[in-house]
C-alpha positions in Angstrom: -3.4 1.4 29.9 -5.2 2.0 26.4 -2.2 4.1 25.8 0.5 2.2 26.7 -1.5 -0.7 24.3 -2.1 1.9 21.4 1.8 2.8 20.9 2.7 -0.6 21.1 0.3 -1.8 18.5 1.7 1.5 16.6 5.3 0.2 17.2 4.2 -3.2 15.9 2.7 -1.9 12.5 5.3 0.6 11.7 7.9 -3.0 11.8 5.5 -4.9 9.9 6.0 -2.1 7.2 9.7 -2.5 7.8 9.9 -6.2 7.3 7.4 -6.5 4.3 9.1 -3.9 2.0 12.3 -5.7 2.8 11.0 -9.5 2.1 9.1 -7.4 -1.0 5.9 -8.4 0.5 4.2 -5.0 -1.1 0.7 -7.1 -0.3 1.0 -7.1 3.2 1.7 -3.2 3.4 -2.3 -3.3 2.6 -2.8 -3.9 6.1 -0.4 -1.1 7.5 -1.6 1.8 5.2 -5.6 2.8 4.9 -6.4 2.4 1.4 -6.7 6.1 0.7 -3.3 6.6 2.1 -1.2 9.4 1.0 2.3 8.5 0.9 5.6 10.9 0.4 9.0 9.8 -0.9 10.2 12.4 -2.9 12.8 13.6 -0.4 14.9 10.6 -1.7 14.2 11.7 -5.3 11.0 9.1 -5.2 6.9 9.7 -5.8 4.5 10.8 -3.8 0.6 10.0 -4.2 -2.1 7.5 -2.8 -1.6 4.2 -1.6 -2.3 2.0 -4.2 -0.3 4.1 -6.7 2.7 3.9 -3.9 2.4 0.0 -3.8 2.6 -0.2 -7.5 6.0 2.7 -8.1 7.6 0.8 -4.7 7.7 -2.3 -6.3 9.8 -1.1 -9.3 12.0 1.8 -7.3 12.9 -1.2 -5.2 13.3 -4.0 -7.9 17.0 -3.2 -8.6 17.6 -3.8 -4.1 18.4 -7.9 -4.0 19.1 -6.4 -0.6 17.4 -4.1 2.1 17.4 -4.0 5.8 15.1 -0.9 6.6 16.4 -0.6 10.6 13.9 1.7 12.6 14.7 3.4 16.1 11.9 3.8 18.6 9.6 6.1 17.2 7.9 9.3 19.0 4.5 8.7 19.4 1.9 11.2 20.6 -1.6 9.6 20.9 -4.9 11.4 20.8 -8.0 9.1 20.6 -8.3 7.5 17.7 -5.4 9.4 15.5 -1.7 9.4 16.3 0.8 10.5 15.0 4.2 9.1 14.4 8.2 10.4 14.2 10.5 7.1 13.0 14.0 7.7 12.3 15.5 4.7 9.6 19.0 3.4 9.2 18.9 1.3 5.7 21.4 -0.4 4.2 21.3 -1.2 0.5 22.9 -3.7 -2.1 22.4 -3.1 -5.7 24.2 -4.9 -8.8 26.3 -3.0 -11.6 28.5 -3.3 -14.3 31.3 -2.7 -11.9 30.4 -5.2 -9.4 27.8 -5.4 -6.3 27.3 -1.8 -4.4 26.5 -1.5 -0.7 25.8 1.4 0.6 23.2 3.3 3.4 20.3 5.9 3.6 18.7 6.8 6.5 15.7 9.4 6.7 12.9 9.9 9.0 9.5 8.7 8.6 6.5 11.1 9.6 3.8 9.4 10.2 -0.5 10.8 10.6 -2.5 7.0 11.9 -6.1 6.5 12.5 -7.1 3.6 14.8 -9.3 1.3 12.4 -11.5 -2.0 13.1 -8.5 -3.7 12.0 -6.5 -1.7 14.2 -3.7 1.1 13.8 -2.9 2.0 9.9 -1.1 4.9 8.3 -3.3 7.8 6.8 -0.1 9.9 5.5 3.2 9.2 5.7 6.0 11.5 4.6 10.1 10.9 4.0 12.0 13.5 5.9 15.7 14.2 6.1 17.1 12.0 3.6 20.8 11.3 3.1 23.1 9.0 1.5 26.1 7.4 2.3 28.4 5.9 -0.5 25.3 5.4 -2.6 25.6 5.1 -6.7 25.2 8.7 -8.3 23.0 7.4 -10.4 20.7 5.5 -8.2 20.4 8.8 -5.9 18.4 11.9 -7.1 18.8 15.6 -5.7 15.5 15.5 -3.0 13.0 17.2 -4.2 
């Protein structure tokens, strides 16, 4: 049974991380990563580095987003004691304002995740952006992956 309670409490931290990047609640993703975190975006053209410096460079990549919806499928968890690790694949659609008018468009990547099981419960240790791609997106908003 501790299994079957471990991947649900995974499943239920990796959609609070959903929901508080897209209400821009950056605060609350201090309770879904460790604070030495390493975090990897850069296959959307983003940053990469350690969680506090990810909190900081998410809120102004995503300041220009009046609109996310970061829609995850049911991840692929493997358990083993207190680490896990994580395969999430996201569907996000995206609004942005410009000079021409409001944008909507979609990314989707996967999210591959390394958790340890904490005394405040399951948090991300390293989380890397894989597969990225873009549909109708802005040229200018998307960079080549890195």
């Amino acid at each position: 049974m501790r299994t079957t309670d471990d991947i649900i409490a995974i499943q239920q931290l990796l959609a609070a991380y959903a929901f508080a990047i897209d209400a821009k609640d950056y605060d609350a993703l201090d309770a879904v990563f460790l604070p030495g975190a390493t975090v990897d975006y850069r296959a959307a053209g983003g940053a990469a580095g350690t969680w506090p410096t990810m909190k900081a460079w998410l809120k102004g990549a995503l300041a220009p987003f009046p609109l996310t919806q970061h829609l995850i499928g049911l991840p692929l968890i493997r358990v083993e004691g207190d680490r896990a690790s994580a395969r999430t694949m996201l569907l996000n659609p995206m609004r942005v304002e410009q000079k021409e008018g409001e944008a909507l468009f979609f990314v989707g990547c996967t999210y591959a995740d390394e958790l340890v099981r904490t005394a405040d419960g399951w948090r991300i240790a390293k989380r890397v952006e894989q597969d990225f791609w873009a549909k109708d997106a802005p040229a200018a908003l998307i960079a080549e992956p890195a």
